[in-house]
Structure formats: structure tokens, C-alpha cells
N, C-alpha and C positions, 0 to 999 in steps of 0.2 A: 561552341555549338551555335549555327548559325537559327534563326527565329522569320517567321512568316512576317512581313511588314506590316503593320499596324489598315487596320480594315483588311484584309484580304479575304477570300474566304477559303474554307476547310477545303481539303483535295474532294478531287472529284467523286474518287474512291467512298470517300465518309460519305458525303451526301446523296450518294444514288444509295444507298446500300440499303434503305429501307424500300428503295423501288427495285433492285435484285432481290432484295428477301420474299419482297410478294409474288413477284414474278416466279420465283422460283416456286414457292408454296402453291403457286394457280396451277404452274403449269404440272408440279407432282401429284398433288389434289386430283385432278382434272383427269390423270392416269388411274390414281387407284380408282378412281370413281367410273370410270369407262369400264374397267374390269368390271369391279361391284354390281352396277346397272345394267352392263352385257348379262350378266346371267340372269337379272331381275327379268328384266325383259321378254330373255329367250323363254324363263320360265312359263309368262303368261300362253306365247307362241308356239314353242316347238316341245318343250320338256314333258308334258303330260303326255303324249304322243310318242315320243320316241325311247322316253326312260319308263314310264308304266302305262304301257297298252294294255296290262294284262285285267285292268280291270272298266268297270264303266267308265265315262267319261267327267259326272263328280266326284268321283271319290279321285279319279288321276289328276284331277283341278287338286282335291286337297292336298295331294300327296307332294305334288311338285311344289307345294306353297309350303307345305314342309321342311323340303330343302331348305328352301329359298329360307322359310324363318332359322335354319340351324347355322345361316353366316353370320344372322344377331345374335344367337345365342352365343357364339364365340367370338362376339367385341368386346362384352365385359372382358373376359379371359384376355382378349390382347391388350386391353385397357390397361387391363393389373401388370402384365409381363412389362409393356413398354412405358406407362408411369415409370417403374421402377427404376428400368434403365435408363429412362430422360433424363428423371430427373438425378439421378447417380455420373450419369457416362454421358449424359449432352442429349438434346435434341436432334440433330444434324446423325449422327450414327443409328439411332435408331427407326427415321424417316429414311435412312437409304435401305437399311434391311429389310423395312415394311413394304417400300417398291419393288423390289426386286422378288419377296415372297408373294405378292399378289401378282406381280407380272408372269411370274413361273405357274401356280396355280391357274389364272385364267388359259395359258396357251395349253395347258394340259387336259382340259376341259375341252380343246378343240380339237383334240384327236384319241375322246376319248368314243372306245364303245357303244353303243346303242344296246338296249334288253334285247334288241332284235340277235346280234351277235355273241351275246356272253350273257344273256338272261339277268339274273339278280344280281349279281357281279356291277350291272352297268351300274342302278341307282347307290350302289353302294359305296362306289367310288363316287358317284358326282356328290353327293353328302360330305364325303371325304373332303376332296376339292374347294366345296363349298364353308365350309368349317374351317378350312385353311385364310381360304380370302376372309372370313371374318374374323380371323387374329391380326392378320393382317390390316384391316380397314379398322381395327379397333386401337390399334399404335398408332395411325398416319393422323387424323383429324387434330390432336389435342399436340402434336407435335406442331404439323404444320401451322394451325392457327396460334398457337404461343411464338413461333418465331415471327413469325409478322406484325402480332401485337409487341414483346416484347422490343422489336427496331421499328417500332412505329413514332412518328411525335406526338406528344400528351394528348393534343385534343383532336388528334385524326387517330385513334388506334383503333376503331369502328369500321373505318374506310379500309386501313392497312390491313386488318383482320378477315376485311369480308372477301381480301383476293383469296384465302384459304377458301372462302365458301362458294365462292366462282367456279371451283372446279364440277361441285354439283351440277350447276345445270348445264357445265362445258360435255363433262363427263356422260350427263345423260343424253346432251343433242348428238355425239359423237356416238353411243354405243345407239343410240334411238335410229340415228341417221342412218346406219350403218345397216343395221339390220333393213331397214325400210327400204332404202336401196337396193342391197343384194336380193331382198326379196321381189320388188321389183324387174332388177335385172334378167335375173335367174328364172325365175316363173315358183310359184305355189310348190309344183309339184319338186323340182329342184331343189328348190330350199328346203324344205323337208328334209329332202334325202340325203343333201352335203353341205348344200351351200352357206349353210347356216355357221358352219364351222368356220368360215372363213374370218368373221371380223373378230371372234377368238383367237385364232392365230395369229394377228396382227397385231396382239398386247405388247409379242415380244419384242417387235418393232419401234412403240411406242415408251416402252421400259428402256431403253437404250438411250432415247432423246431425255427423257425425264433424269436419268443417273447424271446425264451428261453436266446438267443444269442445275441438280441437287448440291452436286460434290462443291459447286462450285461458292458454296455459302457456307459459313460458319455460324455458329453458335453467339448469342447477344451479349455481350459487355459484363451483365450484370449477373449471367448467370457463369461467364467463366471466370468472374472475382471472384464467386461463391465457391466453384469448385477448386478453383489456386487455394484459397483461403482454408479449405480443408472442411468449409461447413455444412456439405451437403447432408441430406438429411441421410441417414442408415437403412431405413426402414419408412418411405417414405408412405407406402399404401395406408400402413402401423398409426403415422405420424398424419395423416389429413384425416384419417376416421375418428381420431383423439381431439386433434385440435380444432377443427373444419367442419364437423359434420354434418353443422346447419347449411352450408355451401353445397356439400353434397346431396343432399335432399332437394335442395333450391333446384339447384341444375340438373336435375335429374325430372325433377317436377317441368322445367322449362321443355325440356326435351318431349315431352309425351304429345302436346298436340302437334307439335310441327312437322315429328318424322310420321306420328298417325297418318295427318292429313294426305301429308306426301305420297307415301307410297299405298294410300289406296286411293288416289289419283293417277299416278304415273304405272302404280303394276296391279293391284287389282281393277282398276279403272280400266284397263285393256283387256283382260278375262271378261269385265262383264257388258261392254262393249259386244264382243264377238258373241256370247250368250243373247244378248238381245236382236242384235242386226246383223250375226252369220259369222263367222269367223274372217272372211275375207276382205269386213270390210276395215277399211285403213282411217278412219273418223278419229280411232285412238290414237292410234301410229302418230296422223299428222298433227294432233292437237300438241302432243308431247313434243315433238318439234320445235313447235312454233315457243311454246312456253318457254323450253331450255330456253331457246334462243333471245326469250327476252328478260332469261333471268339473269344473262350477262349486264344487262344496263338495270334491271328495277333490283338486286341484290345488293350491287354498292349505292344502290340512291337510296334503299331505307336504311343501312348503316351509316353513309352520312346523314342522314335524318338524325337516325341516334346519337352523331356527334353533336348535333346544334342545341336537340332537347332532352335529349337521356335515352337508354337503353328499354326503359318500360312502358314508355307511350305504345311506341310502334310495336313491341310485345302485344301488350292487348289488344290491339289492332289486329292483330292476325289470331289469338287466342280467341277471341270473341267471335270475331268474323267466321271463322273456318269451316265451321260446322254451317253456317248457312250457305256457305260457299258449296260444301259436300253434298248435298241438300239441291242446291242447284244442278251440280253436274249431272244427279243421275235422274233428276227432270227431265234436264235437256235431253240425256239418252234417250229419253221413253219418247221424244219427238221425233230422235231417227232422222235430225238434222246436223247436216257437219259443222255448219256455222253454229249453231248454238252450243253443240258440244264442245268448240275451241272454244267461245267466249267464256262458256261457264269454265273451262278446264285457266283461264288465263285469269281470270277472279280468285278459282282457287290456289293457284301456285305462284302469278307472279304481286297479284294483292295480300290474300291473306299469309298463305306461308312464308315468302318472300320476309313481310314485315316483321315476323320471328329469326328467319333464317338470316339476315343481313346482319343484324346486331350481333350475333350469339354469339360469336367466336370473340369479339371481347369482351361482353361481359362474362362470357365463363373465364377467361383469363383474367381477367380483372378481380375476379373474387376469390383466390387463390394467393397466396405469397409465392416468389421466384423459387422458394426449395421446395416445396410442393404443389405447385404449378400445374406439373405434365400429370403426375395420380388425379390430382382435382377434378380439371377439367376431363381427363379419360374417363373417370370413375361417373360422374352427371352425364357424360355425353354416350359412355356404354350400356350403363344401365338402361337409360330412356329411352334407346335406339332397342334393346330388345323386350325392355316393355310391351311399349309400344309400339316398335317397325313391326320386328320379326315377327310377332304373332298378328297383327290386324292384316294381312289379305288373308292368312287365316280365318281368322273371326270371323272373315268379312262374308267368306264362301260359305261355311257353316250358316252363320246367319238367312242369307239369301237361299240358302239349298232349303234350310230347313223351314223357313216360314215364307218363301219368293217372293219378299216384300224388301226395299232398300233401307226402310225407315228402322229395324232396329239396328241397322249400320252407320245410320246418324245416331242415333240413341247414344250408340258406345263411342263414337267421337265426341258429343258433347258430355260424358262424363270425362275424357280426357280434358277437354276445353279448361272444364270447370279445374279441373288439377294445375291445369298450367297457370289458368289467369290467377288463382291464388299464388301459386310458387313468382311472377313476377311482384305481385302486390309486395309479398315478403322480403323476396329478393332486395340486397342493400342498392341503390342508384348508384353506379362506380364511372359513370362516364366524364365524369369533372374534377375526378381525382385524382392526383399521382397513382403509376402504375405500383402496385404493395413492393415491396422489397423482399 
């Protein structure tokens, strides 16, 4: 058996493979999340409109935020289903099923009926649709970012982690872009009526390139000794609520101000946008633009952050901040200036959220062991996504509808604040440690 000579180094295969593994995870991320956000979006836009005219025009705001909250309520659910199989059957198998059922779902959605055509039938399917994509979106995140951390090296698994979180703001300048253009292109009135359909149908498209580049990665070292070895866990949902559950709490707690914040920036932030300065105007549209696009470079700069000082600094950073941030944005509205509306909206998402959202995907991977890994982080990362996502532009309409004031919409983000910045205080510091076994 012939031997590599003394210094050489590892093939080239070994050592790219934590840069295919991320790559891969941005660029599948980056799909389901295009999906995901495509509807977030069109919700604020065209959903209230075209799937319940039948009633006033708050109550079609709530309705459609309804939907919108029922693709978080069925993360947990996909959480549980795809935990189970990760961590049983591999990560790699059940991130390509997750793409390919979100990719099917969104292009479905794009030629789906309007109430105008088939009455109650329309919003009853888009519920449908939408419940679909959040089983889906509830499997991908805890996959993807475990294989990135897992083929990460020890003191960059922050860095390697955060190409999983890349996809968010890839995903939302991509489905943000899209819309904002076609509506541009097409005119008000067009969009409306088809045009809108279009960057829906173009999921299937983009599900095609992400398979391509999925398939093309395997599963990490240490979890297919685990699974050779015969030790995976049986019952693994069973086995992290037994042995973990302070982990789960933790990350569960982590989750609540970041996806708050977030999506009542990026999708109620554009409902009340149009509520204050006319539905036409694009103040929101462009802010969310510009943020995606610069959450490509400030997401991986505060997970390296997190590799140099730890996972909790820049936690609190964004837990404490956020709510003053929120506070800010719907000032700036009440100016009815664009510029200020971007700068408040780039405080909010790519300072405070950011500095949660960079680190996360390792340390929720971090605090888990390789056999129950994929439950862990699914189970923190679904619950607090429908805590918190799916019901706050909810909340957020109710709120505002009911008293036309912004401020008890801060209220209820800084009691999330207050949940999170405790859940990091508690949280164990895992970024200096060997990744658990």
C-alpha cells in the first residue's frame, strides 16, 4: 500500500469539503427560503386582495397573516418528522426531500385560483400550500446548518454555520427582488391580476439547480461512524426531551426575539408601510432589498465575531438592541421618509437581528450531541419560529387595528427581548469547545 510522502497535504477533495458543504447548505437555504419569503411577502401585497376580498380590508390584513402564521405552525411538525429521520437516516436525505416538497408547494401556489374564480375553495387551498411549505421549512434549517457545523474546523464552526444562514437574506433579496421588479415591470394593475404569479413559478426552476448541488454532498464523518456503529438513537424526539431539555428551552428561548424582530420588519413592516403612506409606495420594498443584500456580508461578520469571543456577546447585542431598533423603524415611517426608513430598517436587521442570527446555527448545533443533534436544534429552532414568527404580524395587526398606536407592538417585542437575553445568559458558552460527540 503505497503512503502520501511525509508533509504533503490531504487531497484536495478532504479540504474543500467544508467549502462544498457550506456552499451547498447556502445555496439549498437560499431556495427554501426564496419559497418561504415569496409568500411572506406576496402576503403583505397581493394575498388580502385576491384570496379574501370578501371582507373589509383589516380584517383581509388579519386573515392573510393567518395563513401566513399557519406555515409556522407546521415547523414544529416538520421539525419532529425530519429530527427523527436525520438523525436515524442522515441529514443529506432528508434536506433533499425538504427541497424538492417546498419547491413543489411554492410553484403550486402559482397557478393557484383566486376567491375571485372558485370562492372559498381559493384560501383554503392557499392554507393548504402554506402548511405544506412549513413542514418543509421546518426539516431544512437544522439539517442544513448541522452539516456545515459538523464539516466545519473547531474554531470557525460560527463562520461555516452562518453559510446555512446566508440563505435568509439571499432568499429574501431574491423573492423581495423579484416581486419588486415584476411589479415594476408589469405595472400595479398587472401585477395584481397575474403577474404576481410569476416569481412563484420560477421556484421550480430554482429547485432543479439546488438538487443538483445538494446530491452532490454527503453526510459528516462522525455521524456516519455513529450510524455504521449501529448507535443511532431509536427514538430520538423521546431521547433529547429526557436527556437535553434544558437545551431545548435554551434554544427555543434564543429564537423568540430574532425571528420576532425579523418578520415584523421584513413582512409586517411592509403592511404598515402601505397603511400609513398608500399601498403604492415601495419605501418598504426597497429597504428590504438593500438589508437582504447587506446581510450577505454583516451575517458571516457577526458569526466570525462569535468565533473570536463567544456565541453570547453578540446574542445580547441584538436581544437588547432590537426592540429599540423596532421602535425606531416605525418612527422613521411616521416621517414618510425613504432614507430614514432604510436606515432604521438596516439597524434593525442587519445590526440587531444579524448579531443573533449569525452565530445561531452553531450554537444551537453546539449544544446538542451528534445522535440527537438534528431533534435538538429542529425542536429550539421550530418552536420559537412559531412562537414568535408565525403569530407576531398577527399580533402586530390586532395590536395596531385595535388601539392605532405602534407602541404596544414594541411592548410585545421587548417582552420577547427580555426571554431571549435571559435564554443566552443561561445558555452554556460552546464556541471554544470540541464540537459534543
Amino acid at each position: 500500500m503505497s503512503t502520501a510522502p511525509t508533509g504533503s497535504v490531504a487531497p484536495a477533495e478532504t479540504v474543500h469539503t467544508p467549502r462544498r458543504v457550506a456552499l451547498a447548505s447556502a445555496v439549498g437555504t437560499t431556495i427554501e427560503w426564496y419559497d418561504f419569503y415569496l409568500y411572506a411577502t406576496a402576503t403583505a401585497l397581493v394575498f388580502n386582495q385576491l384570496f379574501f376580498p370578501s371582507v373589509d380590508p383589516t380584517t383581509g390584513t388579519l386573515a392573510a397573516f393567518a395563513t401566513y402564521a399557519a406555515g409556522f405552525g407546521a415547523r414544529p411538525i416538520g421539525a419532529v418528522i425530519s429530527g427523527h429521520l436525520g438523525d436515524r437516516l442522515g441529514r443529506k436525505v432528508v434536506l433533499v426531500a425538504a427541497l424538492v416538497i417546498m419547491g413543489l408547494a411554492t410553484t403550486a401556489i402559482g397557478v393557484l385560483p383566486t376567491y375571485a374564480s372558485i370562492g372559498v375553495g381559493a384560501p383554503i387551498l392557499l392554507v393548504v400550500l402554506r402548511i405544506v411549505q412549513g413542514l418543509a421549512v421546518g426539516g431544512e434549517w437544522a439539517g442544513a446548518a448541522i452539516l456545515g457545523v459538523e464539516h466545519a474546523p473547531a474554531r470557525r464552526r460560527g463562520f461555516f454555520g452562518s453559510f446555512t444562514q446566508l440563505g435568509s437574506p439571499a432568499g429574501m433579496l431574491l423573492a423581495t427582488g423579484s416581486l419588486f421588479l415584476v411589479r415594476v415591470l408589469a405595472g400595479d394593475e398587472a401585477f395584481l391580476a397575474w403577474a404576481w404569479r410569476l416569481p412563484f413559478l420560477a421556484s421550480v426552476l430554482l429547485v432543479g439547480v439546488g438538487l443538483f448541488i445538494r446530491l452532490r454532498i454527503s453526510d459528516a464523518a462522525a455521524f456516519r461512524t455513529l450510524r455504521e456503529s449501529g448507535e443511532v438513537a431509536r427514538l430520538p424526539i423521546v431521547e433529547v426531551f429526557r436527556e437535553a431539555p434544558r437545551n431545548v428551552l435554551v434554544t427555543t428561548g434564543l429564537r423568540l426575539s430574532q425571528i420576532a424582530l425579523f418578520v415584523l420588519l421584513t413582512t409586517y413592516g411592509l403592511t404598515y408601510i402601505a397603511g400609513e403612506l398608500g399601498k403604492a409606495n415601495s419605501a418598504g420594498l426597497l429597504a428590504v432589498v438593500i438589508t437582504s443584500a447587506l446581510g450577505l456580508a454583516t451575517t458571516p461578520l457577526w458569526a466570525m465575531l462569535s468565533d473570536r469571543i463567544g456565541r453570547r456577546t453578540p446574542y445580547l447585542v441584538g436581544s437588547v438592541g432590537g426592540t429599540i431598533a423596532l421602535a425606531l423603524f416605525f418612527l422613521a415611517v411616521g416621517t414618510g421618509s425613504t432614507v430614514l426608513i432604510v436606515l432604521a430598517m438596516i439597524i434593525g436587521i442587519n445590526v440587531t437581528h444579524d448579531a443573533m442570527y449569525g452565530p445561531q446555527a452553531a450554537w444551537f448545533a453546539e449544544l446538542f450531541s451528534t445522535r440527537l443533534r438534528y431533534s435538538g436544534a429542529s425542536l429550539g429552532y421550530g418552536i420559537g419560529s412559531v412562537v414568535a414568527g408565525g403569530f407576531a404580524p398577527l399580533v402586530a395587526a390586532a395590536l395596531v387595528g385595535d388601539t392605532g398606536s405602534f407602541w404596544p407592538v414594541v411592548a410585545f417585542t421587548a417582552v420577547l427581548s427580555v426571554v431571549t437575553t435571559v435564554a443566552a445568559v443561561a445558555a452554556r458558552e460552546t464556541a471554544f469547545d470540541p464540537l459534543a460527540a
